[in-house]
C-alpha positions as CSV (number, residue, x, y, z in Angstrom):
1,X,0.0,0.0,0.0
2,X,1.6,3.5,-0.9
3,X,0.2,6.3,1.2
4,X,0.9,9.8,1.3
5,X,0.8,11.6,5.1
6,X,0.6,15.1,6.3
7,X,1.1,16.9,9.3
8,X,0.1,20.9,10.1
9,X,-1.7,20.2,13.6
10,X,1.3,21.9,15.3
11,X,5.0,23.8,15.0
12,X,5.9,21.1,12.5
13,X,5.0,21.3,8.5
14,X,5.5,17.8,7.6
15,X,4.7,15.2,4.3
16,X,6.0,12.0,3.4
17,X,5.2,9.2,0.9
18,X,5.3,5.3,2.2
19,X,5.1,2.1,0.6
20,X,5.3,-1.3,2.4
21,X,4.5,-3.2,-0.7
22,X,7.3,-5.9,-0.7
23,X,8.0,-5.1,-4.7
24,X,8.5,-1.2,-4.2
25,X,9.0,-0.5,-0.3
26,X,10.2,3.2,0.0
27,X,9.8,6.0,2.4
28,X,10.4,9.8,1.1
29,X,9.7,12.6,4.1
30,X,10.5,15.8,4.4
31,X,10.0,18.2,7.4
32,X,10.3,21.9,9.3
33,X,9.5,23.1,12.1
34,X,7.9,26.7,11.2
35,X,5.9,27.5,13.9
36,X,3.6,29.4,11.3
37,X,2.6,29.5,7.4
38,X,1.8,25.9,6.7
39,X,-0.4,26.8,4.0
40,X,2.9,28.5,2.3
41,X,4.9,25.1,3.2
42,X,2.8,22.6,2.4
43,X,2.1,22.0,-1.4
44,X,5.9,22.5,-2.1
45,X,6.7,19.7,0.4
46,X,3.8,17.2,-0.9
47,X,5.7,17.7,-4.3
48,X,9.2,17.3,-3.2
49,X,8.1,14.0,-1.7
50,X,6.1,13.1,-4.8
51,X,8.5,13.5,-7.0
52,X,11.7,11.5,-4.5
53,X,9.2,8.3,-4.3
54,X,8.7,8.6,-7.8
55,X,4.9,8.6,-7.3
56,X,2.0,9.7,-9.2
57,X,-0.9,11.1,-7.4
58,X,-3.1,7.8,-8.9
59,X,-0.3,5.4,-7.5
60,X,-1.6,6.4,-4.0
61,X,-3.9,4.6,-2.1
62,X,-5.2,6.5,0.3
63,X,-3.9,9.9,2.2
64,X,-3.3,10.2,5.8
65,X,-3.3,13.0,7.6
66,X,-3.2,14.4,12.0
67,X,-6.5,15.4,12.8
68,X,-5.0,17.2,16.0
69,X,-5.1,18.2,19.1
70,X,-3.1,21.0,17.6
71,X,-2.8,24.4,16.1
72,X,-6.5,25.2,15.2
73,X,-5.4,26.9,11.9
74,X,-2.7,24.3,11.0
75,X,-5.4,21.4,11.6
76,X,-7.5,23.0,8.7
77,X,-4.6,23.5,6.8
78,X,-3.7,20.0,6.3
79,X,-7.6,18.9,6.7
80,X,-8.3,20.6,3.3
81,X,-5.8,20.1,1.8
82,X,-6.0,16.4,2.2
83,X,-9.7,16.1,1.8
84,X,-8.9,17.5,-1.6
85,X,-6.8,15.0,-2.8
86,X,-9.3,12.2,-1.2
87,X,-12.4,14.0,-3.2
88,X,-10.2,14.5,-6.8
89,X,-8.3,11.1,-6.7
90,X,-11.5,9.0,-5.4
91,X,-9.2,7.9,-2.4
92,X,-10.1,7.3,1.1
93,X,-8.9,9.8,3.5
94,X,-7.1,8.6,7.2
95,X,-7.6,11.0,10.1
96,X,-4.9,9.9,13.0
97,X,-4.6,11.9,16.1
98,X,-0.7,13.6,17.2
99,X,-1.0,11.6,19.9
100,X,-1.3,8.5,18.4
101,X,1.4,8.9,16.2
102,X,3.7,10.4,18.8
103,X,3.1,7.3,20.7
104,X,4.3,5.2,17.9
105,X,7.4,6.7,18.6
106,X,8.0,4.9,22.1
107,X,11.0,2.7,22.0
108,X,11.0,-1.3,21.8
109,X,12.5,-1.6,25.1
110,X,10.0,0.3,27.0
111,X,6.9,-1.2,25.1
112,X,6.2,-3.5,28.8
113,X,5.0,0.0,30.4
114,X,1.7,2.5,29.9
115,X,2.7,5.6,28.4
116,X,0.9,8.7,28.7
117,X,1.6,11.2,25.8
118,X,1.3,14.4,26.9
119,X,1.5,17.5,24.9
120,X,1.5,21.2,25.7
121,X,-2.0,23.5,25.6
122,X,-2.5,27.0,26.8
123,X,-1.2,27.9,30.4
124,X,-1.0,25.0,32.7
125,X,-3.3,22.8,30.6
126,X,-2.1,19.3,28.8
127,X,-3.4,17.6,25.7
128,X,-3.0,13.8,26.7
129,X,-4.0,10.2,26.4
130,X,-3.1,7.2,27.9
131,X,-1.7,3.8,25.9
132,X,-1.3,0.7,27.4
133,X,2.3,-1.4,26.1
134,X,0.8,-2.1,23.3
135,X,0.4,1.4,22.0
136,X,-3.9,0.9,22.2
137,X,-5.4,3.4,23.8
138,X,-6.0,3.1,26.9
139,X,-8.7,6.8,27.3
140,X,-9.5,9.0,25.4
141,X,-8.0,12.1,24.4
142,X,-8.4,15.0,26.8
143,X,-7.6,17.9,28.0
144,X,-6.0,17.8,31.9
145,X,-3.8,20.2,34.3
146,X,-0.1,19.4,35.2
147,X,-0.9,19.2,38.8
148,X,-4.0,17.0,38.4
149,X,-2.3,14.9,36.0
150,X,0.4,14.8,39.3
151,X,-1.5,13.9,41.5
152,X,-3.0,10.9,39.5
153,X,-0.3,9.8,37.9
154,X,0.5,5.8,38.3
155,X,4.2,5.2,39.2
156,X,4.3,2.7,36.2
157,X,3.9,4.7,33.4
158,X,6.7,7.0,31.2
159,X,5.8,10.1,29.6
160,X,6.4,11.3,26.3
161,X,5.7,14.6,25.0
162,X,6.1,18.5,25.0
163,X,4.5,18.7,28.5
164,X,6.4,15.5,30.0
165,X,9.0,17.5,32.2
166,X,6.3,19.6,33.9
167,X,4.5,16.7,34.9
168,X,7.6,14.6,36.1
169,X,9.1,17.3,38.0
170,X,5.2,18.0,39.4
171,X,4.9,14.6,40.5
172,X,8.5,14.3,41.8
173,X,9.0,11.7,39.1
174,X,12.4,10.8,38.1
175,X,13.7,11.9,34.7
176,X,14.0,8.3,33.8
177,X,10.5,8.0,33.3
178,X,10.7,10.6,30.8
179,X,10.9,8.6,27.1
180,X,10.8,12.0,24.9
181,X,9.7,16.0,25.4
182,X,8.7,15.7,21.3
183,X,6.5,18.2,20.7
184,X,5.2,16.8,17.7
185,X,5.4,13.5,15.7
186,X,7.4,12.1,13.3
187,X,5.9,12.4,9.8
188,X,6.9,8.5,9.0
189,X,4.9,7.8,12.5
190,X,1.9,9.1,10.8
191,X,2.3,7.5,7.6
192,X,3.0,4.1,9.5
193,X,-0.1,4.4,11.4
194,X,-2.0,5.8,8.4
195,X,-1.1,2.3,6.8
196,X,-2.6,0.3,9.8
197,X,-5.7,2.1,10.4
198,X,-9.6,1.6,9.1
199,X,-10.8,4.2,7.3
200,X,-14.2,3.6,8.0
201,X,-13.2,4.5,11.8
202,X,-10.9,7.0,11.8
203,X,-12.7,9.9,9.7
204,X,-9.8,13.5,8.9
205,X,-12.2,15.3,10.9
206,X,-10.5,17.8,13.3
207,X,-10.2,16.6,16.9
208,X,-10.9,20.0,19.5
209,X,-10.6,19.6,22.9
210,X,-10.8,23.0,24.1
211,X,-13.2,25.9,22.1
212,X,-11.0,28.4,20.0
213,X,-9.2,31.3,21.6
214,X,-10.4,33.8,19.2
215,X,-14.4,34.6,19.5
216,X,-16.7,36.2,16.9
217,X,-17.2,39.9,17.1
218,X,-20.2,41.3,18.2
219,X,-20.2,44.7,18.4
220,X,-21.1,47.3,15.0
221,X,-23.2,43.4,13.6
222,X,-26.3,44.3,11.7
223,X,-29.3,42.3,13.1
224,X,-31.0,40.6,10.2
225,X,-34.6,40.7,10.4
């Protein structure tokens, strides 16, 4: 199966082609960490990777792309832009969360414990969610403080994530249970999981845990009748 995977949910501006057919296996990526202007990014970085796997946008079988939690303009970004490619090319379209993929990430050797990926949101909140050793969830994504996150955590699991130092040093944790601070995943994560998950359940919808910052203005509207 040849996939293409995208990732604009947060600092990172990410796109990668994989194939784990056993004829024509390859894996083309390519990544920055910009912060901002995804849109910009994007489309430049689809083709760079297009054109390395030697891959035409019919050889593809489906597109994957991180549904967030994230940037809430980043998350559209890469939403669009691969819904557009699912509609045109007739394709189904993968939606996998950042923390998912970042879990993906966790080394072999510590695949016997939980982890609890843990990236982070505004002031002393945390995107999280919990996965047993094999990487399955084990809750659902959520949106928790450092301190109650503390005060709850069990002594068996490692952290991984933008936000895993606050907690350990919050719950007087060593830094040993730490795995990674990654604030985002790896583009070949994505693509990996991409390959391994249904469709039919995992719809590139964009996954909010907390409402938007920004509100819509009220005052000077004109009150249709």
């Amino acid at each position: 199966m040849r996939v293409l995977a995208i990732d604009t949910a947060l600092a990172n501006c990410a796109a990668a082609v994989l194939d784990d057919g056993a004829d024509t296996p390859c894996l083309a990526e390519v990544s920055a960490e910009i912060g901002r202007g995804h849109a910009e990014q994007l489309m430049v970085m689809i083709g760079d990777v297009m054109a390395e796997s030697s891959t035409a946008f019919t050889d593809l079988d489906r597109v994957v792309v991180t549904t967030g939690p994230g940037s809430f303009t980043g998350m559209r970004v890469g939403l669009s832009v691969a819904r557009g490619f699912g509609l045109v090319l007739s394709k189904p379209v993968v939606g996998v969360t950042t923390l998912a993929a970042i879990a993906r990430s966790v080394p072999v050797e510590a695949n016997g414990s939980p982890v609890l990926v843990a990236l982070d949101g505004k002031g002393d909140e945390v995107y999280c969610q919990e996965f047993g050793p094999d990487l399955e969830p084990m809750s659902e994504p959520c949106v928790r403080t450092v301190q109650d996150l503390a005060e709850n955590l069990d002594r068996s699991i490692r952290l991984i994530g933008s936000a895993a130092r606050r907690i350990a040093l919050a719950a007087g944790r060593p830094e040993d249970g730490i795995l990674s601070e990654m604030a985002y995943p790896n583009i070949s994560d994505v693509a990996r999981l991409g390959l391994v998950t249904d469709p039919k359940t995992a719809a590139a919808v964009p996954l909010y845990l907390r409402p938007p910052d920004a509100t819509p203005q009220k005052k000077g509207r004109i009150v249709r009748q």
